[in-house]
Backbone as ProteinMPNN parsed JSONL, in Angstrom:
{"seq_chain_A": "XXXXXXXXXXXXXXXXXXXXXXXXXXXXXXXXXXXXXXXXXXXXXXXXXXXXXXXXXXXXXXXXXXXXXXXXXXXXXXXXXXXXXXXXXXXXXXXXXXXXXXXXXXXXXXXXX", "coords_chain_A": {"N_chain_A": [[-11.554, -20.223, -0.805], [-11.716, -19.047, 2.296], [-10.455, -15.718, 3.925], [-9.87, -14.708, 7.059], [-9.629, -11.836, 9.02], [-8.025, -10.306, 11.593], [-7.184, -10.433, 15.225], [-5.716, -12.648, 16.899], [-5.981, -13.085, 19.647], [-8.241, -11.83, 20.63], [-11.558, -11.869, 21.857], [-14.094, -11.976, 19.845], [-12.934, -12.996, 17.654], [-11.76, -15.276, 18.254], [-14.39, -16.68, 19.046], [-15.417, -16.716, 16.127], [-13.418, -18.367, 14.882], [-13.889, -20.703, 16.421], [-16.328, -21.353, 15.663], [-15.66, -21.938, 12.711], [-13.92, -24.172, 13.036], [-15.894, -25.8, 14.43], [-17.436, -26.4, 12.321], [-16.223, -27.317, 10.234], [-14.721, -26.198, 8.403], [-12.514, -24.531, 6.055], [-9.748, -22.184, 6.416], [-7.753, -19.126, 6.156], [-6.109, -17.23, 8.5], [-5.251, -13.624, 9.338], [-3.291, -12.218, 10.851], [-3.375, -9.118, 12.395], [-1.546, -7.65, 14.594], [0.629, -8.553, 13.912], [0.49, -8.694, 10.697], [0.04, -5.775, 8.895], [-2.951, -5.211, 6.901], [-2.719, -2.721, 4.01], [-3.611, 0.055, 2.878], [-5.191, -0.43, 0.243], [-6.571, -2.931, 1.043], [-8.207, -2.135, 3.076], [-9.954, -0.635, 1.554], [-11.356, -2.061, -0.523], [-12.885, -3.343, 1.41], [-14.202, -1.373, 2.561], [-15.746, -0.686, -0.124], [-17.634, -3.198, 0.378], [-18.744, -2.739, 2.56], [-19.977, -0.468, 4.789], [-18.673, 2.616, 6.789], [-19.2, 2.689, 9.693], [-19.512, 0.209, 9.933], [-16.847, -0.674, 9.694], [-15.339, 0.532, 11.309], [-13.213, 0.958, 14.65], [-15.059, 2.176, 17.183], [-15.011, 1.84, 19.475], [-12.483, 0.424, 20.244], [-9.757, -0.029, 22.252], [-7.15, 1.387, 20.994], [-8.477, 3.479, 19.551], [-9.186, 5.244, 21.818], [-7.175, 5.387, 22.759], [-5.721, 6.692, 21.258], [-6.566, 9.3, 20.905], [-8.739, 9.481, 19.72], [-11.59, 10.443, 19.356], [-12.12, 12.767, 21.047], [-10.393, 13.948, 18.371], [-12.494, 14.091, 16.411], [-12.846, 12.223, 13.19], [-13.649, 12.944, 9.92], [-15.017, 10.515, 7.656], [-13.41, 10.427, 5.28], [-11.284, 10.709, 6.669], [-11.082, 8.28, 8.814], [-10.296, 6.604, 7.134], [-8.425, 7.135, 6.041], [-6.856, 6.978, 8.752], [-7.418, 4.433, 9.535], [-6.105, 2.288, 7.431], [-3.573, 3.005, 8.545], [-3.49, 1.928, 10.781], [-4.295, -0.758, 11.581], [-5.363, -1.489, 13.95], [-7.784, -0.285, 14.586], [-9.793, -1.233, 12.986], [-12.963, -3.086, 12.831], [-13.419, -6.536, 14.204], [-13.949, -10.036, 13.717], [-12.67, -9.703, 10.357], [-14.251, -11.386, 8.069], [-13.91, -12.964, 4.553], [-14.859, -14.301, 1.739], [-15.701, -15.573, -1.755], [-16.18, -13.254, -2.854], [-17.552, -11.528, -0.919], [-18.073, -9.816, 1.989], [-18.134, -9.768, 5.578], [-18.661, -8.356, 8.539], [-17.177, -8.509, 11.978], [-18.626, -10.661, 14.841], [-21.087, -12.987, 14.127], [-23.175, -15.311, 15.006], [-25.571, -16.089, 13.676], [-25.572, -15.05, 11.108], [-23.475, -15.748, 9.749], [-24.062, -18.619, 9.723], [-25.998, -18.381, 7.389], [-24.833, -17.082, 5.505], [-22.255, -18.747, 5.596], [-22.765, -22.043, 5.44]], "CA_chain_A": [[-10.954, -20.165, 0.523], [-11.861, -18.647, 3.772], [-9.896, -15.391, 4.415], [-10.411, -14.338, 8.184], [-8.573, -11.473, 9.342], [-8.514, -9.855, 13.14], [-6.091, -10.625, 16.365], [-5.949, -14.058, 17.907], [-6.975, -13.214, 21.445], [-9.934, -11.326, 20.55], [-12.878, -12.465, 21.769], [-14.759, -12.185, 18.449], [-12.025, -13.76, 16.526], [-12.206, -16.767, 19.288], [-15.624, -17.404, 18.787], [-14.927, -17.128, 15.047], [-12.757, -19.642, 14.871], [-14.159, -21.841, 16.553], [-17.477, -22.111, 14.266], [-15.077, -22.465, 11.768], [-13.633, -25.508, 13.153], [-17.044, -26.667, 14.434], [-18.479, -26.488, 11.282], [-14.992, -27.699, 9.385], [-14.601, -24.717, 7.596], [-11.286, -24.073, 5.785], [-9.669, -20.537, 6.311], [-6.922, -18.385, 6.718], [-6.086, -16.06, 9.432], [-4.151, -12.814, 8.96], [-3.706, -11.444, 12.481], [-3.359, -7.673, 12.276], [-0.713, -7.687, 14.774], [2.184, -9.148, 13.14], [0.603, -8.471, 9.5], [-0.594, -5.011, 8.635], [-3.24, -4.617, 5.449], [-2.744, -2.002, 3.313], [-5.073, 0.854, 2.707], [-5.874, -1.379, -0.947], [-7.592, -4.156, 1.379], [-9.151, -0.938, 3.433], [-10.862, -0.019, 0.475], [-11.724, -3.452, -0.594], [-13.572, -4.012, 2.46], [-15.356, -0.771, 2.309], [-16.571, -1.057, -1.132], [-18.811, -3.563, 1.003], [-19.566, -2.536, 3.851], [-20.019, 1.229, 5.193], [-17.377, 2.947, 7.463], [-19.331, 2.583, 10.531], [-19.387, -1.046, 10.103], [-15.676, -1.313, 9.761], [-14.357, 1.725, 12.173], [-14.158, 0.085, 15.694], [-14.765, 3.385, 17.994], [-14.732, 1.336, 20.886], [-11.382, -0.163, 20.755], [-8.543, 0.933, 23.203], [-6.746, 2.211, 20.145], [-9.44, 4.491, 19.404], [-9.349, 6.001, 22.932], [-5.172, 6.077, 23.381], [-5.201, 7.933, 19.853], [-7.416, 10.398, 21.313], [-9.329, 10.157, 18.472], [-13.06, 10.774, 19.859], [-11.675, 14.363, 20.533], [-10.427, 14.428, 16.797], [-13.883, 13.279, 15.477], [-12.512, 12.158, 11.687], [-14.598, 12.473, 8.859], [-14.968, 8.867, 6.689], [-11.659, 9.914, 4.644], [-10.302, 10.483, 7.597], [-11.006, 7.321, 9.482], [-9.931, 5.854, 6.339], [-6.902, 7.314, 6.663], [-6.588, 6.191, 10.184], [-7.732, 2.545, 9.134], [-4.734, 2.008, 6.922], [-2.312, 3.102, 9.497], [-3.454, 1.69, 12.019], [-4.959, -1.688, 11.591], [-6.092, -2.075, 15.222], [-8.821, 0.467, 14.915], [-10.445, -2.317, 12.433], [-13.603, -4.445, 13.704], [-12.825, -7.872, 14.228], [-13.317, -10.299, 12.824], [-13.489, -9.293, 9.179], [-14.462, -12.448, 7.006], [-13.762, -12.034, 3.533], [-14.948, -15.083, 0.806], [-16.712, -15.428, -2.644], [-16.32, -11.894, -3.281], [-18.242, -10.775, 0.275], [-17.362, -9.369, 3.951], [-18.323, -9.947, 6.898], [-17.527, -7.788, 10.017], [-17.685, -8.986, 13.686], [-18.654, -12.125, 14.96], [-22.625, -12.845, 14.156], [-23.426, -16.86, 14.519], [-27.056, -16.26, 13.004], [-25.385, -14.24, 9.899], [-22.287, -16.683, 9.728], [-24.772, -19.912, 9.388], [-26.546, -18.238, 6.655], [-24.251, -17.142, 4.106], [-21.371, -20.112, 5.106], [-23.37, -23.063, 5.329]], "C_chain_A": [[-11.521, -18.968, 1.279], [-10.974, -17.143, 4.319], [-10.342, -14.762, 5.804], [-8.879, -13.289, 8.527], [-8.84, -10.405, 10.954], [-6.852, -10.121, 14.074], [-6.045, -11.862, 17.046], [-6.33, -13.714, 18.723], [-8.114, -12.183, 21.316], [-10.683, -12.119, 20.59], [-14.006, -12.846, 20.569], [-13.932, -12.917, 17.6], [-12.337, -15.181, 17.278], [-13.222, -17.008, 18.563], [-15.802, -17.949, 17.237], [-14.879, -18.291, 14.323], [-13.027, -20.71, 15.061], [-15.493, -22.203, 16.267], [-16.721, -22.195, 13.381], [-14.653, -23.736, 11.869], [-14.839, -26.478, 13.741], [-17.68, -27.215, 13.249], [-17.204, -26.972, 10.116], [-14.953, -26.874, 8.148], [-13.454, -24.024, 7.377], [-11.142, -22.801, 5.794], [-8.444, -20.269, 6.056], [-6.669, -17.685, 7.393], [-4.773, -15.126, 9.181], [-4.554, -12.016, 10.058], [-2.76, -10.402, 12.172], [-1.911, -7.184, 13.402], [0.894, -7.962, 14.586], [1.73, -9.187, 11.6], [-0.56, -7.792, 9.339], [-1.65, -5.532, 6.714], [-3.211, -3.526, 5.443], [-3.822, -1.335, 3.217], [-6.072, 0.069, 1.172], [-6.984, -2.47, -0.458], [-8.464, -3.309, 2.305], [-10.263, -0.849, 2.266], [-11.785, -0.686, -0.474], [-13.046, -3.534, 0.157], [-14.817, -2.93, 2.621], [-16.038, -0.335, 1.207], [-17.69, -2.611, -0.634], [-19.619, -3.565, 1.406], [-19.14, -1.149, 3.778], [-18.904, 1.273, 6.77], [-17.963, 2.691, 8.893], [-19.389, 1.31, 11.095], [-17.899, -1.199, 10.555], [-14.724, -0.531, 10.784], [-14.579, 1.335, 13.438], [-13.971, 1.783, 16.583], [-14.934, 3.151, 19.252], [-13.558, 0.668, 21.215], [-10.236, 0.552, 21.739], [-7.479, 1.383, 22.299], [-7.121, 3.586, 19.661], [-9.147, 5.338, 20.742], [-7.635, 6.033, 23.208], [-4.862, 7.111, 21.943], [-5.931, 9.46, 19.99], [-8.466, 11.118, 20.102], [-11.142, 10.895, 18.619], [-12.621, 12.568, 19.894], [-11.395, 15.132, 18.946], [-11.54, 14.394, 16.101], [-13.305, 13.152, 13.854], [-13.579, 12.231, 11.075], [-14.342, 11.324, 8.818], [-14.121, 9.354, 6.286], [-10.853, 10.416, 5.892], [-9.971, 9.516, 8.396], [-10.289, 6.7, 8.645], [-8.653, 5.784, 6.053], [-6.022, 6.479, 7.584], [-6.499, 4.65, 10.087], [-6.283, 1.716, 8.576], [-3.673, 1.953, 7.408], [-2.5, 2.277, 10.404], [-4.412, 0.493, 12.359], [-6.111, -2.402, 13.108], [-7.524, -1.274, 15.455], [-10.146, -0.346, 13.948], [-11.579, -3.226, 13.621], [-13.297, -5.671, 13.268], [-14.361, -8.913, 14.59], [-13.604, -9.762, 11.269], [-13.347, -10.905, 7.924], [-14.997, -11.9, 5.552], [-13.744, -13.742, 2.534], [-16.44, -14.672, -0.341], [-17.076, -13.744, -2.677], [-17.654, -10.897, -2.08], [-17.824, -10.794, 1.383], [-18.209, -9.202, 4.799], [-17.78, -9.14, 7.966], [-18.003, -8.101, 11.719], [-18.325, -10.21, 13.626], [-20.344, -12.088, 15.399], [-22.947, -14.417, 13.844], [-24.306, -16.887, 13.073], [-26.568, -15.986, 11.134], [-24.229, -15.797, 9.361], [-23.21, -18.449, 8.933], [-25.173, -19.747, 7.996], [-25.779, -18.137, 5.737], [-22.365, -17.962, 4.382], [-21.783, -21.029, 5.094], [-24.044, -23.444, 4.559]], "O_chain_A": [[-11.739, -17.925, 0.663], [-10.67, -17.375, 5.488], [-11.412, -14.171, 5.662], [-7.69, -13.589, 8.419], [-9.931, -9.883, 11.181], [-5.719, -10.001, 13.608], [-6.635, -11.77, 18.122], [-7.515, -14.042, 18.785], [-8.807, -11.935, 22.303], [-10.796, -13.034, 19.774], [-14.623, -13.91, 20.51], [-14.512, -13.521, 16.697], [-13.106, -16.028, 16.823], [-13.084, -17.529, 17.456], [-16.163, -19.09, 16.95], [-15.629, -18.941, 13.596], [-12.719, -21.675, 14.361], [-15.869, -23.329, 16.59], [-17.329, -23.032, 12.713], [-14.903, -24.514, 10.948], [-14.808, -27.698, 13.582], [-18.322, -28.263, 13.189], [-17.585, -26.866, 8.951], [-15.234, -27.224, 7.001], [-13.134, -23.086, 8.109], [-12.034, -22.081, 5.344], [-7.815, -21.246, 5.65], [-7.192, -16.706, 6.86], [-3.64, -15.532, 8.922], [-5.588, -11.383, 10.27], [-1.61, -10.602, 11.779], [-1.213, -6.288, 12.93], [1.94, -7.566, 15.101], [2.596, -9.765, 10.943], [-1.698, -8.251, 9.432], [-1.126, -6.013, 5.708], [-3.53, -2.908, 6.459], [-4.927, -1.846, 3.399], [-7.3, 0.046, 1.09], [-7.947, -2.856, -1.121], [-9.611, -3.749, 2.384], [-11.454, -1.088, 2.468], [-12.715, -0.156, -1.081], [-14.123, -3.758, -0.396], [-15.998, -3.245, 2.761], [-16.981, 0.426, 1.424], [-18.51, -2.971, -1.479], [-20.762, -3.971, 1.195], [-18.279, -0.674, 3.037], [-18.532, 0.361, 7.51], [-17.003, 2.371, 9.594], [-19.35, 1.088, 12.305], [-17.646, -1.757, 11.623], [-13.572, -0.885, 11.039], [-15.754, 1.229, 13.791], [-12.917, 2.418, 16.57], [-15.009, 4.033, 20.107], [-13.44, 0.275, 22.375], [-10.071, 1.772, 21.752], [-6.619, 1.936, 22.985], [-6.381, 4.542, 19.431], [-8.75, 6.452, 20.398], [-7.112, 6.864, 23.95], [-4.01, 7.98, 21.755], [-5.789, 10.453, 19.276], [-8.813, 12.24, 19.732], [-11.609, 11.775, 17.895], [-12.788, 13.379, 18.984], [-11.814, 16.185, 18.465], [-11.419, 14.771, 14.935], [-13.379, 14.228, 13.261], [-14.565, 11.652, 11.531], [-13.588, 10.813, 9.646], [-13.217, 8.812, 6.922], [-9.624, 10.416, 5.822], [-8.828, 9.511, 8.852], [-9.408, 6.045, 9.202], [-7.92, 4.814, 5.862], [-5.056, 5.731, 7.428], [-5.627, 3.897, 10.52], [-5.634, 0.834, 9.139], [-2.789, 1.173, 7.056], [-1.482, 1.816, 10.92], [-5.238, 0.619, 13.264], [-7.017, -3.227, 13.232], [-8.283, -1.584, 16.373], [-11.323, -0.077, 14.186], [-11.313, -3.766, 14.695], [-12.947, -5.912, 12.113], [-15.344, -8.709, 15.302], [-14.752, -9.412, 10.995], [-12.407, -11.206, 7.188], [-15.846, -11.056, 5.261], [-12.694, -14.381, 2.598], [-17.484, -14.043, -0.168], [-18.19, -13.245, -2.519], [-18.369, -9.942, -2.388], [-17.196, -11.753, 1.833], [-19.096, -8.36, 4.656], [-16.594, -9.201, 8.291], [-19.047, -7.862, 12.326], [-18.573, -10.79, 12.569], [-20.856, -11.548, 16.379], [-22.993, -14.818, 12.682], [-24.05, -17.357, 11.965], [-27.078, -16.561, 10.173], [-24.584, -16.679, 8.58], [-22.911, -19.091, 7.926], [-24.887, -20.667, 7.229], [-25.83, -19.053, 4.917], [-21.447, -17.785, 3.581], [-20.969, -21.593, 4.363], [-24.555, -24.557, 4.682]]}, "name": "protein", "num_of_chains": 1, "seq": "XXXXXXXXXXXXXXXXXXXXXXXXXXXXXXXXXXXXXXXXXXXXXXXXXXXXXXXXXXXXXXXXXXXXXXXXXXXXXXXXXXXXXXXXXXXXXXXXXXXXXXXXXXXXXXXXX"}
């Protein structure tokens, strides 16, 4: 199975989605708004991928937390990550023991199809 996890009205989750259902592609969605992960699936995700992949420093979370002024180290974003699920890039696709972050057709074709 398919886990997909992000915000419904994100644009990247949209598009997402809907190669998933173009391409009939079973999932799950765990929208970050109404269901936090844990720093355990944090840590998960960056035993993948690297922190700059998964830290979004362009979201409007990022800029109301005033975090650009704080500059975090990596255990500090990581910190941040856990608390605060919205500072996550979206979408993060997560099957067969590999992750995905953000919405990349070209990448998406290759290792789901």
């Amino acid at each position: 199975m398919i886990n997909i996890y992000g915000i419904k009205n994100c644009d990247s989750v949209k598009k997402a989605l809907s190669f998933f259902k173009t391409h009939n592609l079973e999932y799950t969605l765990q929208d970050f708004k109404t269901d936090n992960v844990g720093c355990e699936k944090v840590s998960y995700w960056l035993s993948h991928v690297d922190m700059k992949t998964l830290f979004n420093s362009r979201s409007t979370t990022y800029r109301t937390l005033n975090l650009k002024e704080i500059n975090p180290d990596d255990s500090e974003k990581k910190e941040w990550l856990c608390r605060e699920n919205l500072l996550l890039k979206r979408p993060i696709i997560e099957f067969e023991n590999k992750v995905l972050v953000g919405y990349n057709e070209k990448e998406y074709k290759k290792e789901l199809l």
